[in-house]
C-alpha positions in Angstrom: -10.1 -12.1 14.4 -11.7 -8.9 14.3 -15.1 -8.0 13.5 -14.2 -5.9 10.5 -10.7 -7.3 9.1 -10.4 -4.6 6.4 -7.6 -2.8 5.0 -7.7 0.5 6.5 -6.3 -0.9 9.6 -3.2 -0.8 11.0 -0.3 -2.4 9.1 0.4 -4.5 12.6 -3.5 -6.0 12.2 -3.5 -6.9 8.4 -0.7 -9.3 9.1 -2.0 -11.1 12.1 -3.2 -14.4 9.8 0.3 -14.0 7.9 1.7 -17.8 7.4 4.1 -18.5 10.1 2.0 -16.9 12.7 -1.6 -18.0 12.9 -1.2 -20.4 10.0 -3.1 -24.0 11.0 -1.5 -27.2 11.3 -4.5 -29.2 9.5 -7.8 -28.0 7.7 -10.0 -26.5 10.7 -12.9 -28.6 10.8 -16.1 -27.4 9.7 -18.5 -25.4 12.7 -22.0 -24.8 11.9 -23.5 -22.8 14.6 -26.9 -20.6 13.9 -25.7 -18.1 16.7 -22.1 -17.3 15.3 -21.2 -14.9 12.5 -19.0 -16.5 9.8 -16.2 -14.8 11.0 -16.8 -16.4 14.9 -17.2 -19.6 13.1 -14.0 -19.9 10.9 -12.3 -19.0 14.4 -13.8 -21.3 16.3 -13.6 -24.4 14.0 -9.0 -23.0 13.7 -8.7 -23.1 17.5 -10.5 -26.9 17.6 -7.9 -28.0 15.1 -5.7 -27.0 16.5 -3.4 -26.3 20.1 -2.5 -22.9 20.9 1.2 -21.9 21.9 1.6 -19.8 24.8 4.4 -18.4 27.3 3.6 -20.1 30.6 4.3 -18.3 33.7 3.6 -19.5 38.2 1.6 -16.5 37.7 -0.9 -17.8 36.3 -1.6 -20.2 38.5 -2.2 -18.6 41.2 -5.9 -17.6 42.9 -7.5 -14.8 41.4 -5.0 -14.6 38.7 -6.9 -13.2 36.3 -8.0 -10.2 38.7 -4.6 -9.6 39.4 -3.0 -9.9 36.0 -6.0 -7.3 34.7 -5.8 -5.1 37.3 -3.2 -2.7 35.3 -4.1 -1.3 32.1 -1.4 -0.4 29.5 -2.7 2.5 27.2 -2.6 1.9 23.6 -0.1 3.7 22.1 -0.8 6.7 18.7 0.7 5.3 16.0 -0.8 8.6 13.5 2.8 9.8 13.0 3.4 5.8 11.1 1.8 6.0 7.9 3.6 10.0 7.0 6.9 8.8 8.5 7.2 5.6 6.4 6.0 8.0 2.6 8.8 10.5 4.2 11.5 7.5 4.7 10.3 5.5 1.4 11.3 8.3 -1.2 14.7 9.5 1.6 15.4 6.5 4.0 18.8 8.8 5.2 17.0 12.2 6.2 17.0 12.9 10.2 14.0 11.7 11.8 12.3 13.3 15.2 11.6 10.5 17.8 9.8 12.8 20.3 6.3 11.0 18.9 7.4 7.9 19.4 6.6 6.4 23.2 8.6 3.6 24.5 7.3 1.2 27.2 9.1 0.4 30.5 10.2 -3.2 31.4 6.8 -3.0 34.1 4.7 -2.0 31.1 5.8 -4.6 29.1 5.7 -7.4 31.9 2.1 -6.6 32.1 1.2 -6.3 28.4 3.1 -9.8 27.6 1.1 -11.4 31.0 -2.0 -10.3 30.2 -1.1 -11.7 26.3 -0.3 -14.6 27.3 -2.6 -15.8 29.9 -5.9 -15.0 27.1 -3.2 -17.8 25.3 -3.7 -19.6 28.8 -7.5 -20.0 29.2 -7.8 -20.9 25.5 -5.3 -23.5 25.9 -7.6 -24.7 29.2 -10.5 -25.3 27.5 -9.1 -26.6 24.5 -7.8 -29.4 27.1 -11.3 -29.8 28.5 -12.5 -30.7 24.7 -9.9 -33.5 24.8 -7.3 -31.5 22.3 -3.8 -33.4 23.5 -0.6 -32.8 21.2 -1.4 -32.1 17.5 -4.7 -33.8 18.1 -7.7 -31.8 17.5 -10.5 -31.5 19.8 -12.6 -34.6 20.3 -15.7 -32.9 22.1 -18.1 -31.3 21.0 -17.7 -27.7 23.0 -20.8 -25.8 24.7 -22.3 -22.3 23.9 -20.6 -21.0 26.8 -17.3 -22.2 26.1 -17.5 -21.3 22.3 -18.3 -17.6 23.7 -15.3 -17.8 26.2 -12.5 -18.7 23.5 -14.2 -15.9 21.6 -13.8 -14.0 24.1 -10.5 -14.5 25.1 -9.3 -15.0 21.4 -10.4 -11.3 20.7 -8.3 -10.2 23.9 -5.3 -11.7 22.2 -5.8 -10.4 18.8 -5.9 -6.9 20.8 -3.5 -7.3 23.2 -0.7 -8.6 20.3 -1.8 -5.4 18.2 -1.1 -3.2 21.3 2.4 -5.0 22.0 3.3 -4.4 18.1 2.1 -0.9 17.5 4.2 0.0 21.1 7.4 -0.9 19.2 7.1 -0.1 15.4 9.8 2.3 16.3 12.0 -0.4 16.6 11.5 -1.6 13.4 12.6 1.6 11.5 15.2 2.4 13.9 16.3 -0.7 12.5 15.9 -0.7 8.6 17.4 3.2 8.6 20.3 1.8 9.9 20.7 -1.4 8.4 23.0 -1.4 4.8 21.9 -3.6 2.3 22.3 -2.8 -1.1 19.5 -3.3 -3.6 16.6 -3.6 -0.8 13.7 -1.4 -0.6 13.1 0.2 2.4 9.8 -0.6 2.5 10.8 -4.2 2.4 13.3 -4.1 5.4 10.0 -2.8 7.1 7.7 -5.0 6.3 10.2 -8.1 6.7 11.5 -6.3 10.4 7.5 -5.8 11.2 7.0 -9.8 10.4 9.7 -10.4 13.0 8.5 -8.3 15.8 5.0 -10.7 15.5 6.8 -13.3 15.8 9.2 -12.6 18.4 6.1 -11.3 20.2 4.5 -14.8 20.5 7.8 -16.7 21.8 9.0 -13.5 24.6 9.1 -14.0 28.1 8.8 -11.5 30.1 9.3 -13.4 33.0 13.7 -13.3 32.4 13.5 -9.1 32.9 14.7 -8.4 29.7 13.2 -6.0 28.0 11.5 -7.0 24.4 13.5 -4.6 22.0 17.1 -6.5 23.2 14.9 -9.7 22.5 13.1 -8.7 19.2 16.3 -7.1 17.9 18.2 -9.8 17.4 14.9 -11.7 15.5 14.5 -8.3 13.2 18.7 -8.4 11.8 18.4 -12.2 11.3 15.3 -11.2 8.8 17.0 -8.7 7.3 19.5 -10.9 6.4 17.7 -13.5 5.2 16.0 -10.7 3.0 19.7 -9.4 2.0 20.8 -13.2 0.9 17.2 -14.1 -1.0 17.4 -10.7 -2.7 21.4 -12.0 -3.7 20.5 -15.3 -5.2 17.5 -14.1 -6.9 20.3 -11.4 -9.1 23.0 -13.9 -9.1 20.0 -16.4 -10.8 18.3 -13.1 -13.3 21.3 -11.3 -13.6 20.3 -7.7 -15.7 23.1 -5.2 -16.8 22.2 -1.3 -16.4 22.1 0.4 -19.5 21.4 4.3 -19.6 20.5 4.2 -23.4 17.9 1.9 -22.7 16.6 3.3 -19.3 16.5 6.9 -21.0 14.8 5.4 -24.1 16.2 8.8 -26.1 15.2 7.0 -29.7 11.4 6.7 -28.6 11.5 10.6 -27.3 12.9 11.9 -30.3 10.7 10.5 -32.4 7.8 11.6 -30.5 9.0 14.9 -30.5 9.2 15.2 -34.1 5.7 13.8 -34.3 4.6 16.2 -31.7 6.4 19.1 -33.4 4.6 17.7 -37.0 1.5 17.8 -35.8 1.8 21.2 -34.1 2.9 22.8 -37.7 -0.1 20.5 -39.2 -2.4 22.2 -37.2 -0.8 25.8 -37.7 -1.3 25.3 -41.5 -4.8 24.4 -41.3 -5.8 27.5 -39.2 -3.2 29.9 -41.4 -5.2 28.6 -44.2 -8.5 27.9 -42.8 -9.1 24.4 -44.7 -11.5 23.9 -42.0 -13.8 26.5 -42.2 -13.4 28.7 -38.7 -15.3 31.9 -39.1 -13.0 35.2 -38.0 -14.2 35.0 -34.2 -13.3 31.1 -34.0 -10.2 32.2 -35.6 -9.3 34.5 -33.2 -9.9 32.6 -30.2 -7.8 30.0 -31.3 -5.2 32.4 -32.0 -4.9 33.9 -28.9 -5.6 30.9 -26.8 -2.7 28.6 -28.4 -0.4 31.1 -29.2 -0.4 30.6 -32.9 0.6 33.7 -34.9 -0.6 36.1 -37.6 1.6 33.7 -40.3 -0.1 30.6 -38.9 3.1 29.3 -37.7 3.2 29.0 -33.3 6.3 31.4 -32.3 7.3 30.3 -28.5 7.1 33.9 -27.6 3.5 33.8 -28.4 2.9 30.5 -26.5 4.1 32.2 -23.4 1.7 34.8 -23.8 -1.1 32.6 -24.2 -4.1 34.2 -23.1 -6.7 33.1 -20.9 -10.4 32.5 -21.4 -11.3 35.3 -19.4 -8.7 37.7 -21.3 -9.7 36.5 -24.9 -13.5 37.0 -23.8 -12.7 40.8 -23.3 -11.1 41.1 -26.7 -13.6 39.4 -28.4 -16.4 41.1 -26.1 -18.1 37.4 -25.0 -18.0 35.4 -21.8 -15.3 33.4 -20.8 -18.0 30.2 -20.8 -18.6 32.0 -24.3 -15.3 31.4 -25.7 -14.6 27.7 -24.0 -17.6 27.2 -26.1 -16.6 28.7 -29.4 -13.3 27.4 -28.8 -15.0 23.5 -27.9 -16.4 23.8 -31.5 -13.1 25.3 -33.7 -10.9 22.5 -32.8 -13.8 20.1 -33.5 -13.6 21.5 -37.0 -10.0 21.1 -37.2 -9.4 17.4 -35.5 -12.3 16.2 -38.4 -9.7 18.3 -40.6 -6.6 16.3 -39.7 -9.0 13.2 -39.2 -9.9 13.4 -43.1 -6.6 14.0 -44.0 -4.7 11.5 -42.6 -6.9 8.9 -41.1 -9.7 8.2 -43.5 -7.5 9.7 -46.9 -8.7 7.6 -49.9 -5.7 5.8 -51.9 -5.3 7.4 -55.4 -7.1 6.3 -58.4 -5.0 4.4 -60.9 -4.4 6.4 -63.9 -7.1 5.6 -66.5 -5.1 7.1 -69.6 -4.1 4.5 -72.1 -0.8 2.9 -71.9 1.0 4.1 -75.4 4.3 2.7 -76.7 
């Protein structure tokens, strides 16, 4: 784990702890050490609960292994084009799609990546022996400061060094989805399913055969897909749902709201063509010439077009245009307690006190 896990990482690093991956066999066992962040602590007790799975390879056997295996250094790889590419796919999964950003390792490059990967696995693996950790037994010993800081150590290596390996072949991934065709799946989905495969093929390649990853990982990423494809099948065969345009379109709803809107607009025009509200001649010629509304009170769509703008009614009235969004603020406040009297807070009618006569 990382020292700050939060969500404006990469995609590749927020699924890391995803269940299948780093998921624990048994409840880690409590570590209370006054020299490790919570963080270190909750890593430490996982990897003394349980063993960790690794590629072995002679190479890591051999003297001075670890100087040899680090010698090399892979650069990390930009991933800054992702995040645009994936809104631009999302809303058009079919448009054309530049790979000239996209850097693709060598078989060398990966060979060293997946060695250096797995041997961190390696030395964690080593002392988790030396605690007495056998099979699905946890560790029996209690471990030292200094090996406490080496899984640390080498448990942050890994975290990096399986980011690195992800990140250099997320192109993969939507090379992938863009071509697979699955009706009624997201594309977004295909990704996130193919980017959970790559993990996992990452932790069970061997880069030791001379293969390269992608023929490795590609076959893991279509058999996700098509799990995705057959869960997304007997989730509609089990909640089938018809389409119906009448009710997608929801025309009853927007008709009647457009009468109400157009109701309200020739409420409105009423009270300013006869001033039940009180607007004195300027507030009553701002409002005309801000909203449109003609001399006969009623709004013409030729005048709404040629609404005017603060700025423009301030020169015919001869104010500022912080003048008239002022004067303006205070007419429609007259007229919304207008319509608010009228129809929101109008009294029922008395009941006729005249005599009944036969």
């Amino acid at each position: 784990m990382r020292k700050n896990d939060t969500p404006t990482r990469s995609p590749f690093e927020q699924m890391q702890f995803h269940d299948g991956l780093q998921a624990p066999a048994r409840a880690p066992r409590p570590t209370a050490r006054p020299d490790l962040r919570p963080d270190e602590a909750r890593v430490v007790a996982e990897l003394l609960s349980r063993p960790i799975d690794f590629i072995d390879s002679p190479a890591f056997h051999e003297r001075e292994a670890q100087i040899r295996i680090y010698e090399k250094t892979i650069a990390k790889p930009d991933i800054s084009w992702y995040q645009p590419l994936m809104d631009r796919l999302t809303r058009s999964p079919n448009q054309s799609v530049s790979s000239g950003q996209i850097k693709r390792l060598s078989s060398k490059q990966e060979r060293v990546l997946f060695h250096q990967f797995n041997y961190a696995k390696f030395r964690i693996r080593r002392i988790q022996e030396e605690l007495g950790m056998k099979g699905d037994r946890p560790a029996s010993i209690e471990p030292a400061a200094e090996q406490v800081r080496e899984m640390l150590r080498w448990h942050r290596k890994v975290e990096d060094l399986r980011t690195q390996i992800a990140e250099s072949n997320v192109g993969l991934v939507i090379a992938m989805a863009r071509r697979t065709r699955i009706r009624d799946l997201e594309f977004a989905d295909l990704v996130s399913e193919g980017n959970m495969a790559l993990l996992r093929s990452a932790e069970k390649f061997n880069a030791d055969y001379g293969f390269k990853f992608s023929t490795y990982a590609c076959q893991s990423i279509l058999k996700a897909f098509s799990r995705l494809g057959v869960k997304a099948s007997r989730h509609r065969e089990r909640f089938p749902v018809e389409f119906e345009p009448e009710l997608e379109t929801a025309r009853p709803f927007d008709e009647r709201r457009e009468m109400l809107d157009q109701d309200c607009a020739e409420e409105v025009a009423n009270i300013v063509r006869e001033n039940r509200c009180g607007l004195t001649d300027v507030e009553m010629s701002i409002i005309r010439h801000r909203f449109g509304i003609g001399e006969g009170g009623e709004p013409d769509p030729q005048d709404q077009d040629r609404s005017l703008t603060l700025g423009q009614v301030g020169q015919i009235v001869g104010v500022g245009k912080e003048r008239v969004r002022q004067i303006q603020v205070k007419a429609l406040a007259k007229i919304r307690r207008e319509l608010e009297s009228r129809f929101l807070y109008r009294e029922e009618p008395e009941d006729d006190p005249r005599p009944i006569t036969n």
